[in-house]
N, C-alpha and C positions, 0 to 999 in steps of 0.2 A: 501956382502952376506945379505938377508934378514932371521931375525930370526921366527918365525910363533912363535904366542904365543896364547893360550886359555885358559879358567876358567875349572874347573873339571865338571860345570853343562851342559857343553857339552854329557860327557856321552861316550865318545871315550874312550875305554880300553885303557891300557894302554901299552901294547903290539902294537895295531896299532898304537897309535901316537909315538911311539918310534920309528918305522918301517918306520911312512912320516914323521919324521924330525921335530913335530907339540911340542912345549912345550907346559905344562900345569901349571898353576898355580891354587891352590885348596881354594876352599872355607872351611868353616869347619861347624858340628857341633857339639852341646852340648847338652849333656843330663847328665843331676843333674849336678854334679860335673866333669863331663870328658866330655874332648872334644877331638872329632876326626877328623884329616882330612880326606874329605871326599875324596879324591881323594885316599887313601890307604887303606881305610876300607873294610872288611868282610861284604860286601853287603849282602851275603845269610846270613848271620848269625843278623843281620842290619833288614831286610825285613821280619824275620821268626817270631822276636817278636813287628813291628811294629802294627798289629792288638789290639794289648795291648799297645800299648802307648796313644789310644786315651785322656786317662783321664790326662796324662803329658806330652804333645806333644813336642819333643826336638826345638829348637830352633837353628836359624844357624846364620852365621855371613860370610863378604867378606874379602876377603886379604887386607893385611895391605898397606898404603902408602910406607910404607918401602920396603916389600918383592916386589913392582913393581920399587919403585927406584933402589935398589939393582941389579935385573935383567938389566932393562937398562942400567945402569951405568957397567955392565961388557961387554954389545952389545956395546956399547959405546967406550971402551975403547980397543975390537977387532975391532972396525971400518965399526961393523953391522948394520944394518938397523932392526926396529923392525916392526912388523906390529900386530898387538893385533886383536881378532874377539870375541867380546865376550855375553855374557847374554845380554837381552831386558834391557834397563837403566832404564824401566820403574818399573820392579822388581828388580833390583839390584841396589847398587850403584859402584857393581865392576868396570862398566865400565869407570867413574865418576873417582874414583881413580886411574885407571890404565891413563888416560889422565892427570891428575895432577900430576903424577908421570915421567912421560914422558919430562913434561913443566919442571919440575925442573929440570931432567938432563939435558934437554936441557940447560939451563939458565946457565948449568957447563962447558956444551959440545958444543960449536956451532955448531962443522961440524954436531952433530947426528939429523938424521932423524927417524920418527915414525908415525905410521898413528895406527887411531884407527878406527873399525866397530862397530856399534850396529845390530847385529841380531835379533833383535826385536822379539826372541825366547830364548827356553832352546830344555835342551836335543837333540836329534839325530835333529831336525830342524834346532838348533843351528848348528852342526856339520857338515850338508851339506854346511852351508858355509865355516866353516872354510876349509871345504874339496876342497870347490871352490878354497879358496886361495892356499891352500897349491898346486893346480895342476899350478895355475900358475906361483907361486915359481919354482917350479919344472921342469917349460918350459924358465925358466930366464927371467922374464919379468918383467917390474920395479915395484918402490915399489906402487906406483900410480897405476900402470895397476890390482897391484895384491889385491889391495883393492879392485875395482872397481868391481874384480871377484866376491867377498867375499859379495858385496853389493846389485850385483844384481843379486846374487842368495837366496837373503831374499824373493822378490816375489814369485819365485818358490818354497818356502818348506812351508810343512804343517805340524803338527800335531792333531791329532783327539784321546782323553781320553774318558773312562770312567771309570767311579770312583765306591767302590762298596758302597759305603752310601756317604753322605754331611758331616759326624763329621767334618774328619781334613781340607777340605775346611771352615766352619763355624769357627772352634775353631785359624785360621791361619789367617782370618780377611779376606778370599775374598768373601764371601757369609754370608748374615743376620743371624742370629739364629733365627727368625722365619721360615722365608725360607727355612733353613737347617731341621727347625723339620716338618713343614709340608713335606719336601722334602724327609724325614725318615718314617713318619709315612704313607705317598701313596706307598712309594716306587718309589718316581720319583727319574729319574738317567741322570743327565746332560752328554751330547756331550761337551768337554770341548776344545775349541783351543786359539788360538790367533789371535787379531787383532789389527794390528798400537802397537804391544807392549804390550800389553796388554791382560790376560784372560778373556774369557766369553765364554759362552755357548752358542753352535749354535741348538743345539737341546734337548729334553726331553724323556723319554720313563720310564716304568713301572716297568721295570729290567735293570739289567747290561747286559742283554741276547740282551733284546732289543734295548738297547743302543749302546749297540756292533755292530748289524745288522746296525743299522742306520749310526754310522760313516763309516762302511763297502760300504755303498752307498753311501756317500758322495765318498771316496775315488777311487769307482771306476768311477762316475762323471769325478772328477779332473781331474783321469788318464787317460780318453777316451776323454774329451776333450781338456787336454794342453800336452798331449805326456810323459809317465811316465818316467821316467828313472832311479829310483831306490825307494827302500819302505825296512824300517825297523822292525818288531813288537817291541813294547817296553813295561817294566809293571816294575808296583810297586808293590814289596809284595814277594809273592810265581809266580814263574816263570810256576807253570804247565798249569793252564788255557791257558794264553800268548802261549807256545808252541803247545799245542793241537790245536788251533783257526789260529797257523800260519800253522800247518799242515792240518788239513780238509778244510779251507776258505782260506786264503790268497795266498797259493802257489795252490792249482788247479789251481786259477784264473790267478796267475803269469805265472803256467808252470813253475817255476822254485823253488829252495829253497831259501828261507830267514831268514836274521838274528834274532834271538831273543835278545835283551840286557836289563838289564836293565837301570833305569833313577839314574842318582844322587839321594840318599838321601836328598841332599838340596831341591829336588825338591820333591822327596816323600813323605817328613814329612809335606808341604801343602797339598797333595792330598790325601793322605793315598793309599793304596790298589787299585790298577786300571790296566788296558791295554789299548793298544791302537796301533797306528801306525802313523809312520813319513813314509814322502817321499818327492819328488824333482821332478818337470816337465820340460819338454822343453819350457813352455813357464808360463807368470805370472798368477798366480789362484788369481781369483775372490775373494774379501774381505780382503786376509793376507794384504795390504796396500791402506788404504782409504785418508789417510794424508798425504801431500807433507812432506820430511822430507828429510835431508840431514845426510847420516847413516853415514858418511866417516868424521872425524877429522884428518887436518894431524899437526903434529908439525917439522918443520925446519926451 
C-alpha cells in the first residue's frame, strides 16, 4: 500500500484529505510565547486579527526530523510505501527533512520504500499535485508511476496574489524595505507567483483592484491557451472580498461555482492580507519552470 503524505502549507481542509486518504503533516507557528499548529488552528479567528500583527509578525517553523521518522517507521513496519508531495524546498526546509528522515528508516528498514516530490509551490498549487498523486494511488499504480504524476503536474499549476500593501512581504525578508516603502507610499501592489520554486512578482498595478484585474488576465491567458481544468479562489485575511470577486468575476467566466479556501497561515503571515487564485491546465504554462531540475527523490 502506498501511504500519500503532505505538509499543512498545502491548504487541503481537512475534511477532504481525510475523505482521499492524503496524510498531513503540519508545520507550526509562533506568536509571543504560543505556538500553534497550523494545520488545527481557527483560521477565521488567525486571519481576523492578522492586520494588526504587522508590527509583530508571528514567525513559523517545519516539522521535526522526528515526527517524519516516526511516521515512516510505522509505514514501515505495516509494510507501506510512502510517497511525500511537498512545499517548494526553496522556501522550506520541510522537504529536506522529510528525505533525511526517510534515509534513516531506511538504513533500519531495508525492504521500505519512499519517494519524495518538491512542488516547487505552496497552497492550493501545491495541492493540485498532491491531488495528482493521490488519483494515481487511487488507480493502483506504482510508487514510481505515482510520483511521476505528482511531478509533472508542477508545470501545470499556478498561482497568482495579490497582496493589500508590501509590510508583511518586506518585514518577512522577501522584498527590500525601500521597495516596500516606496511600494506603500504609490500604492504599487505586486502580481505575486512562482517561478523554478521560487517567489516574485510578475506584474505591478496602483491598487489591489488593479492588481486583482491583472492576475485575472493572466489567468484567463493560461486557461484559453493550455486547456483549464480546475481554478481555486484563495485569500489571506477576511474571506469577503475573496468570495464576492469569485462571485461577480471568476465563476461568470467559469459558468460554474468555485471554491473559496483559505491559505496556511505559514504562508499568510509572509504575505499578510491578500487573494488571488490557483489552478491546474492540461498542458505546461509558460514560466512555472525555467530550470532543469529533477522534483522526484526516491529512497530504496
Amino acid at each position: 500500500m502506498i501511504k500519500l503524505l503532505t505538509d499543512s502549507v498545502a491548504s487541503i481542509p481537512a475534511q477532504d484529505a481525510k475523505a482521499l486518504g492524503i496524510d498531513v503533516v503540519s508545520l507550526y507557528v509562533r506568536e509571543g510565547d504560543i505556538e500553534y499548529v497550523d494545520a488545527e488552528m481557527d483560521l477565521d479567528a488567525f486571519y481576523a486579527r492578522l492586520p494588526q500583527m504587522a508590527d509583530d509578525i508571528p514567525t513559523s517553523s517545519q516539522p521535526s526530523q522526528q515526527a517524519f521518522e516516526d511516521y515512516f517507521e510505522k509505514a514501515a513496519a505495516q509494510g507501506d510505501e510512502v510517497l511525500g508531495v511537498f512545499i517548494s524546498s526553496k522556501m522550506s526546509g520541510t522537504l529536506e527533512g522529510a528525505l533525511r528522515a526517510a534515509r534513516a528508516v531506511h538504513a533500519r528498514n531495508i525492504d521500505f520504500k519512499a519517494a519524495v516530490v518538491d512542488t516547487c509551490s505552496t497552497g492550493w498549487d501545491q495541492a493540485y499535485c498532491v491531488l495528482a498523486a493521490q488519483k494515481a494511488v487511487a488507480q493502483g499504480k506504482t510508487l514510481e508511476e505515482c510520483a511521476r504524476a505528482a511531478a509533472d503536474a508542477v508545470s501545470r499549476t499556478r498561482f497568482l496574489f495579490a497582496p493589500t500593501n508590501l509590510t508583511f512581504l518586506q518585514k518577512g525578508g522577501r522584498i527590500g524595505a525601500a521597495k516596500a516603502l516606496l511600494g506603500n507610499l504609490v500604492r504599487l501592489v505586486p502580481v505575486l507567483t512562482v517561478r523554478d520554486g521560487m517567489p516574485l512578482d510578475i506584474a505591478k498595478a496602483r491598487t489591489q483592484k488593479k492588481a486583482i484585474a491583472q492576475a485575472f488576465e493572466t489567468f484567463k491567458a493560461d486557461a484559453e491557451e493550455k486547456g483549464l481544468e480546475d481554478a481555486v479562489v484563495h485569500y489571506i485575511g477576511s474571506s469577503d472580498d475573496a468570495v464576492e470577486w469569485a462571485r461577480t468575476v471568476v465563476e461568470p467566466y467559469l459558468g460554474r461555482s468555485v471554491r473559496v479556501l483559505p491559505v496556511s497561515p505559514v504562508v499568510g503571515l509572509h504575505v499578510g492580507p491578500a487573494m488571488g487564485i490557483a489552478y491546474t491546465c492540461a498542458r505546461p504554462l509558460e514560466g512555472k519552470l525555467t530550470e532543469k531540475a529533477d522534483l522526484i527523490s526516491f529512497v530504496n
